[in-house]
C-alpha positions in Angstrom: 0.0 0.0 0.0 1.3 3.6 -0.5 0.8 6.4 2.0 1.5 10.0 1.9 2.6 12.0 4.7 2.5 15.9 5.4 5.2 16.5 8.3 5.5 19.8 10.4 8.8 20.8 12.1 8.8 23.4 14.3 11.1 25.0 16.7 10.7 24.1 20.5 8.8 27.1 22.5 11.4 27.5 24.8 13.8 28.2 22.3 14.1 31.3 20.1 13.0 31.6 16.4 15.0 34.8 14.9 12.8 34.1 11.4 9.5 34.1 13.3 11.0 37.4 15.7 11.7 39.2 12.5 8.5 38.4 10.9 6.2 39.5 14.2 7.8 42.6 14.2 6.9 43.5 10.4 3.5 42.9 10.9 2.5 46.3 12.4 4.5 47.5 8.8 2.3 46.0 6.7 -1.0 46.7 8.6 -1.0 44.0 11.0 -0.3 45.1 14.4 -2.9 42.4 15.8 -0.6 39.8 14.3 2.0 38.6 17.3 4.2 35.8 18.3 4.9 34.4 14.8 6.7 30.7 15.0 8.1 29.5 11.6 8.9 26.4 10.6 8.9 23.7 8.1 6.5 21.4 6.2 7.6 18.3 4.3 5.7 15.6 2.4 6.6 12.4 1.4 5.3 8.9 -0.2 6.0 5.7 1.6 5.2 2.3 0.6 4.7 -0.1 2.8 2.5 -3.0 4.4 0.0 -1.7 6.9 -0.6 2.1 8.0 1.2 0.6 11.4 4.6 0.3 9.4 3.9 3.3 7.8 3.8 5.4 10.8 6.6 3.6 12.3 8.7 4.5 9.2 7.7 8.2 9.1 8.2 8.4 13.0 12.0 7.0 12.3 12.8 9.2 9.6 11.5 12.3 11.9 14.1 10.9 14.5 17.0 10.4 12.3 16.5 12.7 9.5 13.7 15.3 9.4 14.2 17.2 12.7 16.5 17.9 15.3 14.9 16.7 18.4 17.2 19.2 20.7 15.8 21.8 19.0 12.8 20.9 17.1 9.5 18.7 17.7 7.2 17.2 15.0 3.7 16.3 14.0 2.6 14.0 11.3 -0.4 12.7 9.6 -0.9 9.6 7.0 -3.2 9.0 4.8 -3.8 5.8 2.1 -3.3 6.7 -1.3 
């Protein structure tokens, strides 16, 4: 079976984000000085084949760990879906 999934990395809240910072402070320059506290991050999609939806996640879960993010620094989300 194949499965496609959409991955969020995001900086931990205790730890600064110098993009988001940046970016919350333009706001009010554009218009937007209800906008606050922006966090950015990133967002990644893959395919994955394999046997079950219970390998899958296990796959995407490792590849998070090992690959995708820095777990000092970052934490991630992910959801599957069957293609």
């Amino acid at each position: 079976m194949k499965f496609k999934a959409e991955i969020d990395v995001m900086p931990l809240d205790a730890l600064l984000d110098p993009q988001g910072k940046a970016v919350s402070s333009s706001m009010a320059n554009v218009g937007l000085p209800e906008i606050d506290g922006v966090r950015i991050g990133r967002h990644i999609r893959l395919f994955i084949e394999a046997e079950s939806q219970e390998i899958a996640t296990q796959k995407v879960d490792e590849a998070c760990k090992k690959m995708l993010s820095n777990q000092i620094m970052e934490s991630y989300t992910f959801s599957l879906s069957q293609m």
